[in-house]
Structures are given as C-alpha cells and as structure tokens.
C-alpha positions as CSV (number, residue, x, y, z in Angstrom):
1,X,-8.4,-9.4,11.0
2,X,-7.7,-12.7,8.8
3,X,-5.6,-12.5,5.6
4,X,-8.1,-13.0,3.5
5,X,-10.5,-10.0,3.8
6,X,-9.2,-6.5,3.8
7,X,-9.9,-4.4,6.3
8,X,-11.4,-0.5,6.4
9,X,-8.1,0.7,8.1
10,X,-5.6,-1.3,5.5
11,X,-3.2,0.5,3.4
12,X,-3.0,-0.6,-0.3
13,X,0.8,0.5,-1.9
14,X,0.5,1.7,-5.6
15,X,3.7,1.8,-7.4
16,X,3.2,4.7,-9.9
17,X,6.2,4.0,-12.3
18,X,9.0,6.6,-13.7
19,X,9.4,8.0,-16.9
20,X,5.9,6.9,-18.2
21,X,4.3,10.5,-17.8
22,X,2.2,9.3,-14.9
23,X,2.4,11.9,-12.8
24,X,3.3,16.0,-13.3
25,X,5.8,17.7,-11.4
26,X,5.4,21.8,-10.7
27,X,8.4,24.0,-11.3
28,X,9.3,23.8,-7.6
29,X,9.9,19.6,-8.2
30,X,6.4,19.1,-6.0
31,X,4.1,16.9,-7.9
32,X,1.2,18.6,-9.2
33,X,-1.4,15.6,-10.7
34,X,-1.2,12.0,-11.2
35,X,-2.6,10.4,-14.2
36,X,-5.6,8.1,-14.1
37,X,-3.3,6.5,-15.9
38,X,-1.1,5.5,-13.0
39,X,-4.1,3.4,-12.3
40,X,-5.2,2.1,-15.8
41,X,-5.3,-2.1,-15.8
42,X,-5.8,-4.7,-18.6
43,X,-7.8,-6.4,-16.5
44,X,-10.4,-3.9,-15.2
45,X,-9.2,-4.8,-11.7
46,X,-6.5,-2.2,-10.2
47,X,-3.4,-4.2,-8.4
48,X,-2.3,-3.0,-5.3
49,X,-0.1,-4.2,-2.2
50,X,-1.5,-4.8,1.6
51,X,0.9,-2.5,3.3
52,X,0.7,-5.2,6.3
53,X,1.8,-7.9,3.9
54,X,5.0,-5.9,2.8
55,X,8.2,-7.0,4.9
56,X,10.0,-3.8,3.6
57,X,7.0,-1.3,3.6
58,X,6.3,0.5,0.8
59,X,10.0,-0.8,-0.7
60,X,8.4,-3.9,-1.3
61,X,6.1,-2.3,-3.8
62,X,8.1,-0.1,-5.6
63,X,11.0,-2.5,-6.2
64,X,14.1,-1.2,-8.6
65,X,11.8,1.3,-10.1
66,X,12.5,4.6,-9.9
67,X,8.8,6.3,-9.4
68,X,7.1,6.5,-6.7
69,X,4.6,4.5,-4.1
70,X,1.2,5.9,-3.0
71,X,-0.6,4.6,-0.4
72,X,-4.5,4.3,-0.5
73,X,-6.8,3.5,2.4
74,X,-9.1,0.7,1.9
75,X,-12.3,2.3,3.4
76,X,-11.7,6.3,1.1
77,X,-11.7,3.3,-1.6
78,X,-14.8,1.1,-1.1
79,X,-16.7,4.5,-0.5
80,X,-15.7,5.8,-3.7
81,X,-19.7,6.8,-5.1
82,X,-19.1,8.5,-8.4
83,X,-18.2,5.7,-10.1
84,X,-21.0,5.3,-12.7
85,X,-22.3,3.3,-15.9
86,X,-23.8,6.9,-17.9
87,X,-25.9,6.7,-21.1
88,X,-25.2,8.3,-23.9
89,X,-26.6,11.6,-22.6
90,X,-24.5,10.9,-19.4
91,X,-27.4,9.8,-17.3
92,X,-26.6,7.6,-14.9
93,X,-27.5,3.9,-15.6
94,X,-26.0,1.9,-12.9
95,X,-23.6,2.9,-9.8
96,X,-20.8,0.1,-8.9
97,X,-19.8,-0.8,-5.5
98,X,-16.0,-0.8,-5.6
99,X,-14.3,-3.7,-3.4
100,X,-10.4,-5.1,-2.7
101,X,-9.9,-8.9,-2.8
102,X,-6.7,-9.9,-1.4
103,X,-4.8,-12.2,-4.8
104,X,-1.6,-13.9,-3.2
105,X,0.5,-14.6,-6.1
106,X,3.5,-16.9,-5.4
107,X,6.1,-13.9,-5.8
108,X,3.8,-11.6,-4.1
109,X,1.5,-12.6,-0.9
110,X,0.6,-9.1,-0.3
111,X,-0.9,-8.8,-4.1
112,X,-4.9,-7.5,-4.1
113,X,-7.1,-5.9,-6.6
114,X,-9.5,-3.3,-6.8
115,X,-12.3,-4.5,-8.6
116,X,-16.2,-3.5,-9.1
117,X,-19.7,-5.0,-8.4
118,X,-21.1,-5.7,-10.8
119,X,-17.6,-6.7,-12.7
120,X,-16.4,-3.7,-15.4
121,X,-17.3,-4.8,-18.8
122,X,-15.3,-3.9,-22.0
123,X,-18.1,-1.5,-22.6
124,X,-17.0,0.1,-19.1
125,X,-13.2,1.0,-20.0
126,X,-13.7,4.4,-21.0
127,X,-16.6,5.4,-18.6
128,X,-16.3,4.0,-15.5
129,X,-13.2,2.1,-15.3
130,X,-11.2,5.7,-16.2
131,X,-14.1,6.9,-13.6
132,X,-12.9,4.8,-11.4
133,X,-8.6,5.7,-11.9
134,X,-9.4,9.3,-11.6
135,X,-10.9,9.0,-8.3
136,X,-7.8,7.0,-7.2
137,X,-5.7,9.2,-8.7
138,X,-7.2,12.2,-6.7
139,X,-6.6,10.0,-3.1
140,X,-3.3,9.2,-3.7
141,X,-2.2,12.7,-4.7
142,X,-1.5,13.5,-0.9
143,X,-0.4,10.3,-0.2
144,X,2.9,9.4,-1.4
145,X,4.9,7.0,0.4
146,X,7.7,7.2,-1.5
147,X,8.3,10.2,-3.9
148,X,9.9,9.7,-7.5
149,X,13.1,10.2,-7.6
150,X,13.0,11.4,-11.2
C-alpha cells in the first residue's frame, strides 16, 4: 500500500499527554477512562501517527512526554457510525463519514489526521466533533501502547 492512502489494517499512535487530566486512573494504578479530551483539536481534524511511518514505534509519538501512546486502527475508525449532526431535539440531521489523510509535515512524515465528510463546522465542536473524541476515546481505552508513567 502507497504512502499516501491509509490502509484498513494501519495503526494510528495517539500521544495522550501527562498531567493534563486526560485520562483516570483506578486505585489499583490501571486506567479507568480517557477523556474525549485526549482527542480534542483546534482544527476539527484529530492528529495522529502511521505506526508504519514511526522508526522508533510508538516512541516516536510520544516523545519526552510522560503520558502515554494509544494505538487506533484505521478501519474501527472510518466505521465509526454514531457520529452525528442532531437538531435541537437531538434528531439526527446529517451522519459524517469519518476518514484519515496522511499530512507529512517536515519534522514528522508519519503525521495524518482524522477528519470528517462533510468537513466539521464551528457549529459542530460541541456535537459531533466531541461525538466524534468520545468514540476514540472508547477504542483506545484497551489499546495503550505505551502506559503513562504518571
């Protein structure tokens, strides 16, 4: 498979960051939740890493920070379904396909983003953008990579 599509089977790496309340921990030091805030973006477009793309793995993505890594596979991600436009009676007024385009930045080749068709509008940051980060949240939770070492 070429670089520039990203394929079913792919890994994406997540770096969910220390000391930012991103993620719970149980009394036994397993984690409990992670935030849809570990997935919350300016942009309306999630950033990720290909896991193919990372020389070091996972280490790659997390970097000198101190959280954590999960690792999310491409194909639970584009058939995410509950990721909805509602109405102010929370009817649902439009479904979004959700989609990963590889972004190579120039201190990052591996760099993608999650993103949704039709793009997320401003109106969309507190329905189904955060729609869309709780879903994500709930597939990474079993799928750390690298735990925090909080």
């Amino acid at each position: 498979m070429s670089d520039d599509f990203v394929g079913d089977d792919e890994v994406l790496y997540r770096r969910i960051s220390a000391g930012r309340n991103l993620y719970k921990r149980r009394s036994d030091g397993t984690i409990e939740e992670i935030s849809s805030q570990a997935f919350a973006d300016r942009e309306l477009r999630v950033s990720v890493d290909r896991a193919k793309l990372c020389k070091k793995g996972a280490r790659d993505t997390l970097g000198d920070d101190k959280g954590g890594v999960v690792g999310l596979v491409a194909g639970e991600v584009r058939r995410l379904d509950d990721v909805t436009r509602n109405d102010k009676h929370d009817i649902v007024i439009q479904r979004f396909k959700i989609e990963i385009e590889p972004v190579p930045l120039a201190d990052n080749l591996a760099h993608a983003e999650i993103y949704a068709i039709p793009m997320f509008t401003d109106a969309d940051r507190r329905g189904a953008f955060r729609r869309l980060c709780r879903s994500l949240a709930r597939l990474a939770m079993s799928r750390w990579e690298i735990m925090p070492q909080d």
